[in-house]
N, C-alpha and C positions, 0 to 999 in steps of 0.2 A: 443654543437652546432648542430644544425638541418641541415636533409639532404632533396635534393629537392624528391619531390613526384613521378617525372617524369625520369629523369636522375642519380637522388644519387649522385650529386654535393653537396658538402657543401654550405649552404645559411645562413645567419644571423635571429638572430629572430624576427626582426621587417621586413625581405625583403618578400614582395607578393608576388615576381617575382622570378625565378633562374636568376641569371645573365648568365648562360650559354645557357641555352634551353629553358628560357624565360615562361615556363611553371608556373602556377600561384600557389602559395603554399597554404595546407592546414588550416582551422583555418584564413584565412585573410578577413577581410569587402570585399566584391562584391561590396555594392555600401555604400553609405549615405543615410540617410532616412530625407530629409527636414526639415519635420514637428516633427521630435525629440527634438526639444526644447520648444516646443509651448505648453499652457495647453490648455483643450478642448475647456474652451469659447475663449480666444483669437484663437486659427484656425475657430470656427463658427463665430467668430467675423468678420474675416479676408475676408471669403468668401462674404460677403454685401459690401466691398469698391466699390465704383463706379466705374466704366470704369475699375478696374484695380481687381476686386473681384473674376474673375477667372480666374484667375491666382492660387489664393488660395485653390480657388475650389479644381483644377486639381491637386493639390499639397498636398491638403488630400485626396483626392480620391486615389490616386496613393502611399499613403503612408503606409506602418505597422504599423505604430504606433496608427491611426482611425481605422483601419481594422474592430475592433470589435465594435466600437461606434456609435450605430447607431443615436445619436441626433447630432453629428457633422460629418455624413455624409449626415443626413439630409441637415441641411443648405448649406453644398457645393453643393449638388443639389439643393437644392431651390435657392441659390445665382448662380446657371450656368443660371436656367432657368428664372430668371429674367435678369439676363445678355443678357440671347437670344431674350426676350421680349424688352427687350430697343434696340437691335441691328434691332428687327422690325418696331418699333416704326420709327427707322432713316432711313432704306432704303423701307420700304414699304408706311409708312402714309407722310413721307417729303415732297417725292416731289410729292404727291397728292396736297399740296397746291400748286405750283409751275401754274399748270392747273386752279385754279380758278381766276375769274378774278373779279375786284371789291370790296368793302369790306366783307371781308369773315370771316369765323370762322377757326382760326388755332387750327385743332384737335391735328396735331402734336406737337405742343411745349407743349399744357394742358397733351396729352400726358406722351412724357418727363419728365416733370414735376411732374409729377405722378407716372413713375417712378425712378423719383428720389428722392423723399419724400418717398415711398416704400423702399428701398435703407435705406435713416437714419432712418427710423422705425423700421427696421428688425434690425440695427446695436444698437440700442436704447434697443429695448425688447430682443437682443440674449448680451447683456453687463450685464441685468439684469437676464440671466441665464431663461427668460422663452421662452418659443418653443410655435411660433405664425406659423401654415399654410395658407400661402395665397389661395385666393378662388383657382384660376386653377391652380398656378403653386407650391402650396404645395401638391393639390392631386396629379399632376405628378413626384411629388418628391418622395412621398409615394409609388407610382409604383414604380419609379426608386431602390429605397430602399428596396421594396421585390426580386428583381429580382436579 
């Protein structure tokens, strides 16, 4: 039987913790690593879901287990900064229509729309395992990825 790290209580061997001093024992998980069950293309996969893609992003990015992989850490960034593109898309170009008066041209829904066919393209060519960079927001990914 194991003794704690901190105090020299006696602790069981599946306990993190002393139950006396509360001190965290040696040899135990710190945290969970998310994306530990994910293969690589399903997490590049995962990062192009619409609205909800980074989430994934930030969930390989912050994970061990991509650390070293730089084509699905690619996509998490390039799925953030498409993410951030459609987030402009709705509070910057939106209510620009909002101002025009008469029949107009809705830049922001073709917009949209554009980014969301971008969105199942990327989820389309990253299922078939090949690495498509978008004009601007693949070279910012590629920054992002040296650095």
């Amino acid at each position: 039987m194991p003794f704690c790290c901190q105090c020299g209580c006696q602790v069981g061997d599946a306990d993190q913790y002393c139950a006396k001093c509360g001190g965290r024992q040696r040899g135990t998980p710190v945290g969970k690593d998310l994306a530990a069950g994910f293969s690589p293309r399903t997490a590049s996969i995962l990062c192009y879901i619409p609205w909800v893609g980074w989430i994934a992003a930030i969930v390989v990015l912050a994970s061990n287990t991509f650390r070293g992989n730089r084509t699905v850490r690619f996509h998490a960034f390039q799925g953030l900064y498409l993410f951030v593109a459609g987030l402009i898309v709705k509070w910057v170009f939106a209510p620009l229509n909002f101002f025009e008066r008469g029949p107009h041209f809705h830049l922001a829904g073709l917009l949209e729309l554009a980014i969301f066919a971008l969105w199942i393209f990327m989820i389309v060519k990253t299922s078939q395992e090949q690495v498509v960079s978008l004009p601007i927001i693949g070279e910012l990914a590629e920054k992002s990825l040296a650095e």
